[in-house]
C-alpha positions as CSV (number, residue, x, y, z in Angstrom):
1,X,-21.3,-32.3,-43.2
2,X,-23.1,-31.5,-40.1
3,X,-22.8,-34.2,-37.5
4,X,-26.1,-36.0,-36.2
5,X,-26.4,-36.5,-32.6
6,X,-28.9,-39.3,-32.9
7,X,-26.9,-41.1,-35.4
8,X,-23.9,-41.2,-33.3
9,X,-25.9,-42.5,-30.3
10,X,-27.2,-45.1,-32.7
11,X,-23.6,-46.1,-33.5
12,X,-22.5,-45.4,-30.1
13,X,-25.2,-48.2,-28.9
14,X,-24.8,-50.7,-31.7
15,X,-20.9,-50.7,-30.7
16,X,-21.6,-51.5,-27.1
17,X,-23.8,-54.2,-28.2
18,X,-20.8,-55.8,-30.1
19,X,-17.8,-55.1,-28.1
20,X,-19.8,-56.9,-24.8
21,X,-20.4,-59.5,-27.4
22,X,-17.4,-60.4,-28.8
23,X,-14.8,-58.0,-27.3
24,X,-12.1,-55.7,-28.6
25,X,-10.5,-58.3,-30.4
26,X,-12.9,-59.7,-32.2
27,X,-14.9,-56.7,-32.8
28,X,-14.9,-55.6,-36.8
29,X,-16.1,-52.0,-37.8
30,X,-17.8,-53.8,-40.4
31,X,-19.8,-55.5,-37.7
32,X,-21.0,-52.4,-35.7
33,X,-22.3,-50.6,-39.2
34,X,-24.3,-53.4,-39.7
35,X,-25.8,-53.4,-36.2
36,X,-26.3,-50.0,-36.5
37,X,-27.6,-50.1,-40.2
38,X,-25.8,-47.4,-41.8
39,X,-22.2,-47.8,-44.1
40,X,-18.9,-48.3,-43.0
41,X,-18.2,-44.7,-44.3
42,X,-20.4,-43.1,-42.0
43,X,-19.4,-45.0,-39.2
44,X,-15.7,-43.9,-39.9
45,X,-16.8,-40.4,-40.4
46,X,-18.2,-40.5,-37.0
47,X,-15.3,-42.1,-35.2
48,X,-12.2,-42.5,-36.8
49,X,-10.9,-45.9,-36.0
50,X,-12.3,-49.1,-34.4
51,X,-10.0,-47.9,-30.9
52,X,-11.2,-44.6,-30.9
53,X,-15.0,-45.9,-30.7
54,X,-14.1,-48.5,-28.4
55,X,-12.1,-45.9,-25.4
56,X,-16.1,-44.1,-25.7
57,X,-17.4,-47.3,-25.0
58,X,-14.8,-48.8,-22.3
59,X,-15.0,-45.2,-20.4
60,X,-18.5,-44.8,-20.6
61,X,-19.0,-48.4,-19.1
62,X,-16.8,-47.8,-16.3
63,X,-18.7,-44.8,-15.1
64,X,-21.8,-47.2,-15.5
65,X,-20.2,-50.0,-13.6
66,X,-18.8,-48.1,-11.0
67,X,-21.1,-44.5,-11.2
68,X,-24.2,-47.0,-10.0
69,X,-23.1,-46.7,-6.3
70,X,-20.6,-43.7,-5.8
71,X,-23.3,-41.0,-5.2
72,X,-25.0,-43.4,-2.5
73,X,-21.9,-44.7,-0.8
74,X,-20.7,-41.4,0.0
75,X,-23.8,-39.8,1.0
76,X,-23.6,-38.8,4.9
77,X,-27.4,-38.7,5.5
78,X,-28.1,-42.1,4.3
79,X,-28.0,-45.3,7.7
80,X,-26.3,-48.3,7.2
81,X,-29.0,-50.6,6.3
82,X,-30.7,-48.0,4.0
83,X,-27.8,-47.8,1.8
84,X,-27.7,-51.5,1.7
85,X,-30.8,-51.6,0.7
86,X,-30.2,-49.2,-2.1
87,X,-26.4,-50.3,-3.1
88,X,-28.5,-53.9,-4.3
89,X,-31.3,-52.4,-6.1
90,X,-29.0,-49.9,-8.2
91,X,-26.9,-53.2,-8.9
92,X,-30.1,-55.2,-9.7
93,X,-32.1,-52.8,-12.0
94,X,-29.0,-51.8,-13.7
95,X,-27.7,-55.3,-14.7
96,X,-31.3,-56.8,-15.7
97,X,-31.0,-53.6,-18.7
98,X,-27.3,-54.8,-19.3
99,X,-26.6,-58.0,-18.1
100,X,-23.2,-57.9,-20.3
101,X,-21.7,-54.9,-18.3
102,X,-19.6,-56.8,-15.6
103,X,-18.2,-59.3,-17.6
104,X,-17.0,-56.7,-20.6
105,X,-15.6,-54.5,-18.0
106,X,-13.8,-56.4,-16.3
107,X,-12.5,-58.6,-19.2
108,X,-11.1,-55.4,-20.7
109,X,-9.7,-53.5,-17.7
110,X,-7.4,-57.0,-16.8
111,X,-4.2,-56.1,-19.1
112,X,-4.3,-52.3,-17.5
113,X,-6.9,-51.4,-14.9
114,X,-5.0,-48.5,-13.6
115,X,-4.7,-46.5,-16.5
116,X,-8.7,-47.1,-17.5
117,X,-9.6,-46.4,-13.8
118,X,-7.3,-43.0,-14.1
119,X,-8.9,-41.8,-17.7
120,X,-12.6,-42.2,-16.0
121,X,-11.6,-40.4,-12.9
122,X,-12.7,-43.5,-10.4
123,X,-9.8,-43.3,-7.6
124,X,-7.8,-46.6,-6.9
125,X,-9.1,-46.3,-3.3
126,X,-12.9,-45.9,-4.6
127,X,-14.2,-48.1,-1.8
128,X,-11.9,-47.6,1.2
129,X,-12.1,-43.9,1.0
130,X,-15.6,-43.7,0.9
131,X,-18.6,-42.8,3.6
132,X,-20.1,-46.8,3.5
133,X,-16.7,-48.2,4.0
134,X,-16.5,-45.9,7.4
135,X,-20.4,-47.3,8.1
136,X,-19.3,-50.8,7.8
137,X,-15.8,-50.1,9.7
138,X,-18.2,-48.2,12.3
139,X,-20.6,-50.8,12.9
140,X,-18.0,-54.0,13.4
141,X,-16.4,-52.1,15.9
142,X,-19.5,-51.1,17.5
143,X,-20.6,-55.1,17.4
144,X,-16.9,-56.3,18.2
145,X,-16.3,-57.9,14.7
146,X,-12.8,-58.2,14.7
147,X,-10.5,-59.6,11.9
148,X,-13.0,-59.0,9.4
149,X,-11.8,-56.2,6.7
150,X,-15.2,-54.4,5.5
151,X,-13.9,-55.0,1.9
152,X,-15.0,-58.7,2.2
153,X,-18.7,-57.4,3.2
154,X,-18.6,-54.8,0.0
155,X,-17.5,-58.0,-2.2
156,X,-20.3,-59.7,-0.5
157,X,-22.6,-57.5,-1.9
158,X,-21.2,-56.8,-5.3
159,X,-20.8,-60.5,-5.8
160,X,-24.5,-61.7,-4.4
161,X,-26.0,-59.4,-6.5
162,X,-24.3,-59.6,-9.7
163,X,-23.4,-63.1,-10.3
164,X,-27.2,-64.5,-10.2
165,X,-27.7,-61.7,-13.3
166,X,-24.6,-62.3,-15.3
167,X,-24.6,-66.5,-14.5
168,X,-28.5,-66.0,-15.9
169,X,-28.0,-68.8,-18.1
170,X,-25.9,-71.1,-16.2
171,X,-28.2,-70.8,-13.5
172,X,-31.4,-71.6,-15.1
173,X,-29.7,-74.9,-17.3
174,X,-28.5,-75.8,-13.9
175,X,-32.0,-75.3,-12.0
176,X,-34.1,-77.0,-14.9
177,X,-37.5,-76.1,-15.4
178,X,-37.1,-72.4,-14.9
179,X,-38.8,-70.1,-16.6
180,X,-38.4,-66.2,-17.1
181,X,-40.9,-65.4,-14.9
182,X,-39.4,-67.9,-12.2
183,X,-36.0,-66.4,-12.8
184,X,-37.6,-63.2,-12.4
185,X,-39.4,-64.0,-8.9
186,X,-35.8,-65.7,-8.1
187,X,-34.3,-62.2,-8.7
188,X,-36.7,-60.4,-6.6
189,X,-36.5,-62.5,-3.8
190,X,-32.5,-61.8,-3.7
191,X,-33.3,-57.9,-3.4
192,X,-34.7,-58.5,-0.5
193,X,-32.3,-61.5,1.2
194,X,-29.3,-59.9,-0.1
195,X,-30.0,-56.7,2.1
196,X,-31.1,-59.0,5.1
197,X,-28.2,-61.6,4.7
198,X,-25.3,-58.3,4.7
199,X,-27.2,-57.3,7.7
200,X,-26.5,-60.2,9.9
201,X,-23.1,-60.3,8.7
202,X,-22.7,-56.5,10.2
203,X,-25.1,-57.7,13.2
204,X,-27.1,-54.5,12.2
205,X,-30.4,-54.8,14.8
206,X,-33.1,-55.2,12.3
């Protein structure tokens, strides 16, 4: 029996949809045939074993997560406040597709983030070694920012954009009424004062 491509994408996507929702643990083959529509059979022909299935997942997640942002931050010909600009908007449009991402990465990676981070090729020293780490370094010595690791700005970043998309519904029982399309305008607004809010940090003129 010839494999079909579009049939293991189909599985491929109805597992990601279960493992963000209930994890590895609680994750039953059963339940990803069923998203996916087809028998528990085929689903084992496809992929062997519930682990099996969920290492394409995990791996395929990290280089999501942490893919989004590697081309940009190491690219020379990009200024400063360009890239921040970018950096958010990859983050943003991303996470509004897959609002899950985050939180099933890094709930997974905790018991062994080393040996994940090795089998997806992402270096332990993805953001100090990289072009936008020297930027940042570049521009607080330039402005006389002393004391102040450019990891905390990166952090910044990550964690302005991202916790407003995954904390979606704790943010809009907590800011009652909001609707979808006030949570959207919310969202947009942050593309823009995220970018402007990282560049006074840096003192970038601007």
């Amino acid at each position: 029996m010839e494999k079909d491509i579009s049939t293991e994408e189909k599985i491929k996507k109805a597992a990601r949809k279960v493992f963000q929702e209930k994890g590895y643990g609680q994750a039953r083959t059963r339940d990803i045939a069923d998203e996916a529509g087809i028998n528990l059979a085929l689903l084992n022909y496809y992929f062997r074993s519930k682990e099996k299935l969920f290492d394409i997942i995990m791996e395929e997640s990290m280089q999501q997560m942490f893919g989004l942002i590697v081309g940009v931050v190491n690219d020379e010909s990009i200024e400063l406040s360009r890239k921040i600009d970018l950096i958010v908007n990859r983050y943003v449009d991303s996470l509004l597709e897959n609002p899950n991402l985050p939180l099933f990465v890094l709930s997974e990676i905790q018991a062994n983030p080393k040996k994940l981070m090795e089998r997806v090729g992402i270096s332990e020293n993805l953001i100090k070694n990289n072009y936008f780490y020297k930027q940042m370094s570049d521009q607080m010595n330039k402005k006389d920012l002393k004391g102040i690791d450019p990891l905390q700005i990166f952090i910044n970043i990550v964690s302005m954009t991202v916790f407003p998309i995954v904390g979606k519904p704790l943010l809009i029982s907590i800011h009652s009424p909001m609707t979808e399309d006030d949570y959207a305008n919310f969202i947009n607004d942050r593309r823009k004062l995220v970018p402007q809010w990282i560049r006074m940090m840096l003192k970038i003129d601007k």
